[in-house]
Every structure is written in C-alpha cells, then in structure tokens.
PLY file of the C-alpha trace (Angstrom):
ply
format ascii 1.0
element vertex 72
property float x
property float y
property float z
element edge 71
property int vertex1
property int vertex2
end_header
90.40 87.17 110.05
89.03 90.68 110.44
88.12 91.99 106.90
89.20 95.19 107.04
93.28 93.92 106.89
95.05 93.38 104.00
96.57 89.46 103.44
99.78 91.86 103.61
98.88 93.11 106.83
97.30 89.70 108.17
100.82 88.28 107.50
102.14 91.63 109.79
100.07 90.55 112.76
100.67 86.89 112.41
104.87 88.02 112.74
103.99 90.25 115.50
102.46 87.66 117.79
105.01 85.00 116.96
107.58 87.38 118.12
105.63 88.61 121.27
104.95 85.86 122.37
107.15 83.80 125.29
109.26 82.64 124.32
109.39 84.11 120.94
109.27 81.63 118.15
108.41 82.57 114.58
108.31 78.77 112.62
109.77 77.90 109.52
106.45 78.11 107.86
105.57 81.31 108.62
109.28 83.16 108.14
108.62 81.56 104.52
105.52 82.89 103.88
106.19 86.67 104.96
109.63 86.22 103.01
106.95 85.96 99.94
105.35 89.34 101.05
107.98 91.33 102.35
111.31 91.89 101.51
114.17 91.56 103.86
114.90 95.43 104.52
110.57 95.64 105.24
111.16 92.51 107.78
113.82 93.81 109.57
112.04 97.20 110.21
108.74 94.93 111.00
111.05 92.58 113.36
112.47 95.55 115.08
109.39 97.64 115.67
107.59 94.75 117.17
110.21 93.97 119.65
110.79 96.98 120.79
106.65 97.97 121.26
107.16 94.26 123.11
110.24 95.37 124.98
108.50 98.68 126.17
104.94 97.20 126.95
107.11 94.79 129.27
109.41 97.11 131.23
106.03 99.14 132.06
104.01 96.61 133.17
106.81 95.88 136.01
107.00 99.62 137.10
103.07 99.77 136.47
103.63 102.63 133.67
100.14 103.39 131.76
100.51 102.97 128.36
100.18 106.32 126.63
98.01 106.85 123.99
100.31 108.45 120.95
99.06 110.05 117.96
99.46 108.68 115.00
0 1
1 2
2 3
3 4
4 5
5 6
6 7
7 8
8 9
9 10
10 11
11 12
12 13
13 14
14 15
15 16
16 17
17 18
18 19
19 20
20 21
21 22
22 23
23 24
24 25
25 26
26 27
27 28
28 29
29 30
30 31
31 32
32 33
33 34
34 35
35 36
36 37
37 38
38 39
39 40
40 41
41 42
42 43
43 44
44 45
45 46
46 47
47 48
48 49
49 50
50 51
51 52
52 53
53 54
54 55
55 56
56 57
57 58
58 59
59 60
60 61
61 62
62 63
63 64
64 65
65 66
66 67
67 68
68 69
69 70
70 71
C-alpha cells in the first residue's frame, strides 16, 4: 500500500486490476466494499474508464502502437 493514496483511491486501483485483468473478475467481496465508497453513477464512470484505457492498451500492443504520453 503506497502511502501517498487515499483508502478511496486504494479501493480505485484494487477495481482497476480486477477488471484488467484476464479474464476480468471483480469478486463479490470487493464489488461490496467499493459499493461502500462509491456510489453507483462514480462506479460506472470508474468501470468504464478502466476498460476502455484496458481496451486501448490492448489493441496497441497487437499493432505495436507506443503508448503516448497525454497531459493531464
């Protein structure tokens, strides 16, 4: 656990890698624990931005696309 995260944003990378990874499998125990910390509009943006950033890092790795450094 890397100090400088919130619990709120510990939760945030714990959804992102249970969604990323293969196949994709976010348990019961975890879905009810971000449920506690984010509502269900906040995890449907979260759920959506992480598959997509998943979907894109993907589909470049096949073509060999460098990921591009945007600003934030």
């Amino acid at each position: 656990m890397t100090d400088s995260l919130t619990q709120r944003e510990h939760l945030a990378v714990k959804l992102a890698e249970a969604i990323t990874e293969t196949p994709g499998e976010v348990s019961d125990e975890l879905y009810q624990e971000v449920r506690l910390e984010f509502s269900q509009e906040e995890l449907v943006e979260l759920t959506s931005a992480f598959a997509w950033k998943n979907y894109l890092a993907r589909f470049n790795r096949v073509y060999d696309i460098p990921e591009t450094d945007y600003p934030e």
